[in-house]
C-alpha positions as CSV (number, residue, x, y, z in Angstrom):
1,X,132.4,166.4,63.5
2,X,131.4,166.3,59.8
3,X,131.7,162.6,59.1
4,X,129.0,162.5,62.8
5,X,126.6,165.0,61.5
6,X,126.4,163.0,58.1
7,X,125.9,159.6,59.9
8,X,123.0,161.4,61.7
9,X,121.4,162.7,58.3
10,X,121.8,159.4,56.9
11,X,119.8,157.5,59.9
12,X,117.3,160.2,59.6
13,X,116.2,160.2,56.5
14,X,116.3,156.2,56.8
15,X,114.0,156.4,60.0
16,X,111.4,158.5,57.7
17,X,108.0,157.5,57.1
18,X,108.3,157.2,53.6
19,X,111.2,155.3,54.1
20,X,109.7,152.5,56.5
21,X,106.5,152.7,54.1
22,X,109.1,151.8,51.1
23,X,110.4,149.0,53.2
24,X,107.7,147.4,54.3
25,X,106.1,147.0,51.2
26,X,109.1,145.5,49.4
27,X,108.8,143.0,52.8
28,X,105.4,142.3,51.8
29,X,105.8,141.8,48.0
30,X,109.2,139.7,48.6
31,X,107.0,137.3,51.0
32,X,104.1,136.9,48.8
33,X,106.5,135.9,46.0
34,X,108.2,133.8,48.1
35,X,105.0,132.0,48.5
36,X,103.5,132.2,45.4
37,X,105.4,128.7,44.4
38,X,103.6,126.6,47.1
39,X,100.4,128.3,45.1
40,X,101.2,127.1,41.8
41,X,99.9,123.5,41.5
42,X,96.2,125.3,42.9
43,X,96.4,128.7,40.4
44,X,97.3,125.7,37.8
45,X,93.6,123.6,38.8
46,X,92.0,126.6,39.4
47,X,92.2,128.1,35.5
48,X,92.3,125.0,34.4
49,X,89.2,123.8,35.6
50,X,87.6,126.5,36.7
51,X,88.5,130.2,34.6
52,X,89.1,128.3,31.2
53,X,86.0,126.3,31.1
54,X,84.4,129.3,32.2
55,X,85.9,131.6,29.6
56,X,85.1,128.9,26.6
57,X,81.4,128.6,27.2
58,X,81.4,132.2,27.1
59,X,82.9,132.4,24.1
60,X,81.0,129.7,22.7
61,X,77.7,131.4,23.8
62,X,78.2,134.2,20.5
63,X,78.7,131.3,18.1
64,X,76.2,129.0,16.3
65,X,78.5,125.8,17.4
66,X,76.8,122.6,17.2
67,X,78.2,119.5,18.1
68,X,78.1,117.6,14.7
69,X,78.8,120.3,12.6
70,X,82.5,119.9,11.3
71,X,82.4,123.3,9.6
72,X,83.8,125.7,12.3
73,X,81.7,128.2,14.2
74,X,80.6,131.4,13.3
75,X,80.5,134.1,15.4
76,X,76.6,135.7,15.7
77,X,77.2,137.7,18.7
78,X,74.0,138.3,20.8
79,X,71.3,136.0,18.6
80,X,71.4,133.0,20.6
81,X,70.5,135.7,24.0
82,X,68.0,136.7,22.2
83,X,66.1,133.6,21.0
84,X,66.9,132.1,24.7
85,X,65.1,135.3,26.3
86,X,62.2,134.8,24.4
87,X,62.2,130.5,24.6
88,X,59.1,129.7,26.6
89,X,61.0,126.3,27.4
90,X,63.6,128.1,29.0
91,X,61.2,130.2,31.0
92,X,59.0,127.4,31.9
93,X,62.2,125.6,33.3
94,X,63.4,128.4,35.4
95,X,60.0,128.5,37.1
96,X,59.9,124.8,37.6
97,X,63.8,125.4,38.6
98,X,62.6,127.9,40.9
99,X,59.5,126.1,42.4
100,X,61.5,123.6,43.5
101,X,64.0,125.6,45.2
102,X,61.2,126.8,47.3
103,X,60.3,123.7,48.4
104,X,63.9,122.8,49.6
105,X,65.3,125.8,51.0
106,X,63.4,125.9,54.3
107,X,64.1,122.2,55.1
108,X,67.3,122.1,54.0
109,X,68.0,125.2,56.3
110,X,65.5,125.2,58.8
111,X,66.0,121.5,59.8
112,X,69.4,121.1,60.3
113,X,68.8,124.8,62.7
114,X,66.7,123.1,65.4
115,X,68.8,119.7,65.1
116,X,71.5,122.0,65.7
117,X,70.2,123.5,68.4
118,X,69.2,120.4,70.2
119,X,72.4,118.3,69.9
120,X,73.9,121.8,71.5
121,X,71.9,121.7,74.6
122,X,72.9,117.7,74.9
123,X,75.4,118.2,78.1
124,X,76.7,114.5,77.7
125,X,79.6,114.8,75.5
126,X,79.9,111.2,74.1
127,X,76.1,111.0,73.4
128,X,76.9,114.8,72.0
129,X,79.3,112.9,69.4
130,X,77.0,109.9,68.9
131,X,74.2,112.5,68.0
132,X,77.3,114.1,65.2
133,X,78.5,110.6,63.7
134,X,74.9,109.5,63.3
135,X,73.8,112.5,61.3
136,X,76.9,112.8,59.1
137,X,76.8,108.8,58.1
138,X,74.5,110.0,54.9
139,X,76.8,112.4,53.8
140,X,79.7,110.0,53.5
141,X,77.7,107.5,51.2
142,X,78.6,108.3,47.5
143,X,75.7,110.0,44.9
144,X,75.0,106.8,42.9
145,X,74.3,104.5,46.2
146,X,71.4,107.4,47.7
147,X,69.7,107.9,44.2
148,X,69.8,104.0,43.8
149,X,68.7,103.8,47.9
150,X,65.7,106.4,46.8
151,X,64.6,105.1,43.7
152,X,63.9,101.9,46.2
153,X,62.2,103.1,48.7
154,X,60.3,105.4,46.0
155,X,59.2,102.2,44.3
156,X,55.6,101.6,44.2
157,X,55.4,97.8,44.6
158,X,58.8,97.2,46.6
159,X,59.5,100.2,47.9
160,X,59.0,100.3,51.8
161,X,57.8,103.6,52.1
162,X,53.9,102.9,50.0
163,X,54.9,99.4,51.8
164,X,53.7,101.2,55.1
165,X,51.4,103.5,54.1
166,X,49.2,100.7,52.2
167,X,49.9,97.4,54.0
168,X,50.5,98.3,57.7
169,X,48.6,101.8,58.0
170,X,45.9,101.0,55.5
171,X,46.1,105.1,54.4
172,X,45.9,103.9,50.9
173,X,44.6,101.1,48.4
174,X,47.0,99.9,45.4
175,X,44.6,102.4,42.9
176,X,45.2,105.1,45.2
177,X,48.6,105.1,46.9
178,X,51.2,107.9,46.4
179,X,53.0,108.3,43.2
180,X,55.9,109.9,44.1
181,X,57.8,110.4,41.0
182,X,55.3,110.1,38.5
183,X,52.6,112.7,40.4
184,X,53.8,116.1,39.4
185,X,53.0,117.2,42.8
186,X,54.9,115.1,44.7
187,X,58.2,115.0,42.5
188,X,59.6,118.0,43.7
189,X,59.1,117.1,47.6
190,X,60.0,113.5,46.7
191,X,63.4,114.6,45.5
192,X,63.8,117.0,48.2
193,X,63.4,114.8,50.9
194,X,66.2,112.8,49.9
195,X,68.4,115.5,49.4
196,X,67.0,116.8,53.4
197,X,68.2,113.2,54.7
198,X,71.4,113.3,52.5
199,X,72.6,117.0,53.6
200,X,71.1,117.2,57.3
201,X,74.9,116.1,59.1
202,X,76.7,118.2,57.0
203,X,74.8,121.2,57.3
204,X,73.7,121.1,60.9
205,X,77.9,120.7,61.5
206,X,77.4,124.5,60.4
207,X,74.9,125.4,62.7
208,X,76.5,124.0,65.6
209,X,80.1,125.9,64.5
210,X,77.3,128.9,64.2
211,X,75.9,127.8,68.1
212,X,79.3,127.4,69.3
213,X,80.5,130.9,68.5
214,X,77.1,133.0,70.9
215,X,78.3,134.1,74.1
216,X,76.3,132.1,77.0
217,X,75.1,134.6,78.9
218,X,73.6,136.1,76.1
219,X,70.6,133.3,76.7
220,X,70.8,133.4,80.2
221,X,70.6,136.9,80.0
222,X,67.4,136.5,78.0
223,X,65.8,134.7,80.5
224,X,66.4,136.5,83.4
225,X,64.9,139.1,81.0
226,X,61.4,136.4,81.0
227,X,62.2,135.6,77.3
228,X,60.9,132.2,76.5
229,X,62.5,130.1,74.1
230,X,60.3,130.7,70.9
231,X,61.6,134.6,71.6
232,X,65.2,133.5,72.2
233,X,65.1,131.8,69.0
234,X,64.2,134.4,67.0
235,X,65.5,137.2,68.6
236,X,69.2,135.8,70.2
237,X,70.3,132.8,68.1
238,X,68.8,132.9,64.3
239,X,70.2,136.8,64.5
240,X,73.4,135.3,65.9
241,X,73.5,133.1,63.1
242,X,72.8,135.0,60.2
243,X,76.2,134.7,58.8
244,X,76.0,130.7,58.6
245,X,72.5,131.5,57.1
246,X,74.0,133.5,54.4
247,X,76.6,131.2,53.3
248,X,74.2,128.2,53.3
249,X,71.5,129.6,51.5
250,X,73.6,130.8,48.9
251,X,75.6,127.9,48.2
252,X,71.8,125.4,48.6
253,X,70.3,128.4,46.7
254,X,72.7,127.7,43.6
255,X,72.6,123.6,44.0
256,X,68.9,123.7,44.2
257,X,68.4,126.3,40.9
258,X,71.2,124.1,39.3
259,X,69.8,120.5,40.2
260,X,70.7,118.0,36.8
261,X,71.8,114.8,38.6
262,X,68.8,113.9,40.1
263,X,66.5,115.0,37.3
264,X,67.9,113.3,34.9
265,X,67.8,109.8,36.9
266,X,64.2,110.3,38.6
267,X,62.5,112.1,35.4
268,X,65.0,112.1,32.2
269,X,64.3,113.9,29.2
270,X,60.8,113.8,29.0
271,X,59.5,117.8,28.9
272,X,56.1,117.5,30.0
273,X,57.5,116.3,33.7
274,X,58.4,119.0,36.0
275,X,61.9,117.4,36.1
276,X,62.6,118.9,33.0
277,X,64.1,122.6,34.0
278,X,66.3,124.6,32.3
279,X,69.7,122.7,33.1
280,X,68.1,119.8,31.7
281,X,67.1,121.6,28.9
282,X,70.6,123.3,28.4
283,X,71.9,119.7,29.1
284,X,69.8,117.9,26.3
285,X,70.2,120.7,24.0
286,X,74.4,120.4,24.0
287,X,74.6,116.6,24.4
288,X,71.4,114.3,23.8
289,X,71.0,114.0,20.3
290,X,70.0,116.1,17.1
291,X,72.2,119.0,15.8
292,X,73.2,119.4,19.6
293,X,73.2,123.3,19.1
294,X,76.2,123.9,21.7
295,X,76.3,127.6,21.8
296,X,72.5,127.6,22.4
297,X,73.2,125.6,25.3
298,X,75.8,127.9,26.5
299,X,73.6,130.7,26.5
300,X,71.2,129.3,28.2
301,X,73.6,128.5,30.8
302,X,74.7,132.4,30.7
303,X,71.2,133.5,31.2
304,X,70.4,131.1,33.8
305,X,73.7,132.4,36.2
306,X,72.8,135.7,35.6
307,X,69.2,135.6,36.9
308,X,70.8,132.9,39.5
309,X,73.5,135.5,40.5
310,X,70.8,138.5,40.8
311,X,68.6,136.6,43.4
312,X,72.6,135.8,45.1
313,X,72.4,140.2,45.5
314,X,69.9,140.3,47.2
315,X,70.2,137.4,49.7
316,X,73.4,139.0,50.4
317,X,71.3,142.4,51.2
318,X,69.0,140.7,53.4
319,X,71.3,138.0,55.6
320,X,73.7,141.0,56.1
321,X,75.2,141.2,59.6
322,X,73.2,143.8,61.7
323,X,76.0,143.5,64.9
């Protein structure tokens, strides 16, 4: 009788809440460490290339390091963040940075939307597929094959683009035809036009993952409702897709502030051009000659994430789901 009253006690107390709340979490902990070694070879890229880079130009920021210096650096704490927020330079590039942006943004958004939405209402499959392979052929050619492509058809006396505007549509004489990467205003649409061909398959993929996801009788609800399709646009499937819209206009947000590539080969380091923002600066100020003031550079690049990383707040405020 008193060995069966102290089996009962025992399962009791082992049925308890605290009890099963004890045991689960030791489940959980004992299967996240027993996956943590499959997560090794990624934790070991991941600081490697991404945290102790990071850390290092942090560090570097507070210093006076410059490049050719063999004396080590000294630490100066927050001069260089001081001289940067008051460089005009630096200023001047962030609003060419940001001018720039506002030319890409909408066509790198706003384009692959309605191409999107068209290939969606394609009710051929295969053509439906033809439509995707099509679009995502620019984004499999490699970087140094579509600025080489673009600096072509840029060209003004090969290039076929003034070709056709001067010699077949007679818009323009040799004196007066378009400059496009010499005319400050036509750089900054020039270079995002090639970067709207090269990215339109990859993002309208996103869209159509986006389309894919509405409920159909939301639209067919709309139009028994006499919604035409301007109004179902706006008010069933750009709401519907406001999560694809936050993720792509922060990540095109951040390449477009952050352009260097394409600068550097369409404009180089000349700093009356529009080309020259402030990565370019921060970029010829660590690497391209002179005393190649390092920690300079770094805090410029600090400054520049910061301001790039406030704008990220409040896109994240305003693309938030309303569901």
């Amino acid at each position: 009788m008193g060995d069966t009253s102290v089996a009962e006690a025992t399962a009791t107390v082992a049925t308890t809440p605290a009890a099963t709340t004890r045991s689960g979490w030791w489940r959980t902990a004992k299967d996240m460490l027993s996956s943590y070694p499959y997560l090794l070879i990624a934790i070991f890229f991941f600081v490697g290339w991404q945290i102790l880079p990071i850390y290092s130009s942090f560090r570097l920021s507070f210093t006076d390091d410059n490049f050719l210096d063999q004396n080590p650096p000294n630490f100066i704490g927050l001069q260089n963040y001081r001289e940067v927020l008051g460089d005009q330079l630096f200023w001047q590039g962030i609003q060419r940075a940001l001018i720039f942006t506002l030319v890409f943004l909408p066509g790198m958004i706003f384009i692959p939307m309605i191409t999107a939405i068209f290939i969606d209402r394609v009710k051929n499959e295969r053509v439906a597929t033809l439509y995707r392979i099509i679009l995502l052929i620019p984004a499999m050619i490699p970087s140094p094959l579509i600025f080489v492509l673009w600096l072509w058809m840029y060209n003004n006396y090969i290039g076929p683009i003034n070709y056709i505007l001067v010699d077949k549509l007679n818009l323009f004489t040799l004196a007066t035809q378009p400059q496009w990467l010499q005319d400050p205003k036509l750089i900054f649409l020039s270079i995002a036009a090639m970067e709207w061909w090269w990215g339109l398959g990859y993002h309208t993929m996103f869209f159509l993952a986006g389309l894919a996801t509405i409920p159909k009788d939301l639209p067919d609800a709309a139009r028994v409702d006499g919604a035409g399709e301007w109004r179902m646009f706006w008010g069933v499937t750009v709401w519907r897709l406001l999560p694809i819209l936050l993720v792509l206009m922060v990540v095109r947000f951040g390449s477009a502030m952050a352009v260097i590539t394409e600068y550097l080969i369409m404009g180089g380091y000349d700093r009356t051009k529009n080309t020259y923002t402030w990565t370019v600066y921060m970029y010829d100020t660590a690497f391209n000659g002179g005393v190649q003031f390092r920690g300079y550079a770094a805090a410029i690049g600090w400054v520049g994430a910061i301001i790039m990383l406030a704008v990220v707040a409040v896109m994240f405020y305003i693309f938030r789901p309303r569901d």
